[in-house]
C-alpha positions in Angstrom: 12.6 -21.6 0.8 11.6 -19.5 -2.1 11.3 -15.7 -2.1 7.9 -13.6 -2.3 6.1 -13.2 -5.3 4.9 -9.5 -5.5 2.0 -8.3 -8.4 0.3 -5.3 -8.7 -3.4 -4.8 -9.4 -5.3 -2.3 -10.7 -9.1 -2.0 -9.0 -11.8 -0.4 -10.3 -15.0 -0.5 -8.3 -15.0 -3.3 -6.7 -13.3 -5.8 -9.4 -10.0 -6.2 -10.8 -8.7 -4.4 -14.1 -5.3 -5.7 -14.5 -2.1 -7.3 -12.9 1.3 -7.0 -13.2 4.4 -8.1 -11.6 5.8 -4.5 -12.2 4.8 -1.5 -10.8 5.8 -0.2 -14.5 4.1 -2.2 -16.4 0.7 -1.0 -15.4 0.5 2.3 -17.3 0.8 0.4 -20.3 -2.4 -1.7 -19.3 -4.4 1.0 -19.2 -4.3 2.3 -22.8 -7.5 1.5 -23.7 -9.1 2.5 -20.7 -11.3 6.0 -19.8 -9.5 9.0 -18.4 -9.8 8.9 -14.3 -8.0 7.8 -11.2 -7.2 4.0 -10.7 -6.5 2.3 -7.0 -3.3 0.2 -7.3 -2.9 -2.4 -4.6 0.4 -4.5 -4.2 -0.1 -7.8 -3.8 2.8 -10.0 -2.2 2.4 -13.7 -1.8 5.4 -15.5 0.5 6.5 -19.1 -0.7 4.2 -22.4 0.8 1.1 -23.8 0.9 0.0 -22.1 4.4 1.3 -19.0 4.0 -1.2 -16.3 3.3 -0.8 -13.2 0.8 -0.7 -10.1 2.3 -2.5 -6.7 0.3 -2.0 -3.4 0.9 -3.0 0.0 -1.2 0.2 0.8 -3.0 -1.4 4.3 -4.4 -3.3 5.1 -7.4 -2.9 5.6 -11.5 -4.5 8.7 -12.8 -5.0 8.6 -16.9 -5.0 11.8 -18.8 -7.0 13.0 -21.2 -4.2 13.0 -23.3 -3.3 9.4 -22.5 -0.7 9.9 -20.0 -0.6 8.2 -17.3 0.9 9.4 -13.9 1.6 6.6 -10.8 1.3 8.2 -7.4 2.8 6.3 -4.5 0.6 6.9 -1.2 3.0 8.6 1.5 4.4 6.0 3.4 3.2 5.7 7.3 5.7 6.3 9.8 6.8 3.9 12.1 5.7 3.7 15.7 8.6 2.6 18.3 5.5 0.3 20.6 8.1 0.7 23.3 8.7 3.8 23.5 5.3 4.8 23.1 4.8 2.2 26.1 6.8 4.1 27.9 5.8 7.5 27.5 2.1 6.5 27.9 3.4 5.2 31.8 5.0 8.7 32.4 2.0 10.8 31.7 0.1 8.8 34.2 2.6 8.9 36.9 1.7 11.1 40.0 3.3 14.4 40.1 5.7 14.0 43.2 5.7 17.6 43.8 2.3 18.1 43.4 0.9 17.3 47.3 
C-alpha cells in the first residue's frame, strides 16, 4: 500500500492554471500572471486503481500589483461530534415531565 499523492491547483474560471505538489511552489507559478485573486484547490489522490481522488478548496492566492503574492488558507470547519449532536437533538424533543 502506497501513501496519497497530494497536488495543488490553481483555477481560474472554470479551467486549470497550474499544479503543484507544494502548496509553496504556487506563488512562483503565477509570475507571469495578472494581479487578482486565484482559487487554490488541493487535490489528494490515495494509492489503486479504484480508489477515487478527493478535492476540496484549500483557499485562494491573491497577486499584487507589485508582484507579491499572498496564500490565504480558508478557515478550517469545525468538527461536529454526530453523536453528541444525536443526542442533544433527542433531549430537546423530550416531554417536559413537569410541565402537566
Amino acid at each position: 500500500m502506497g501513501t496519497n499523492a497530494t497536488f495543488y491547483r490553481i483555477i481560474l474560471g472554470e479551467g486549470l492554471l497550474a499544479a503543484s505538489t507544494s502548496i509553496n511552489g504556487l506563488p512562483g507559478l503565477l509570475k507571469g500572471d495578472a494581479p487578482g485573486r486565484y482559487v487554490i484547490e488541493e487535490l489528494t489522490i490515495p494509492p489503486g486503481l479504484l480508489s477515487l481522488p478527493k478535492s476540496r478548496k484549500w483557499g485562494c492566492a491573491i497577486k499584487h500589483v507589485d508582484g507579491r503574492v499572498e496564500l490565504q488558507p480558508d478557515e478550517p470547519a469545525p468538527c461536529i461530534d454526530l453523536g453528541q449532536a444525536r443526542k442533544a437533538a433527542r433531549l430537546r424533543n423530550q416531554p417536559d415531565e413537569k410541565a402537566g
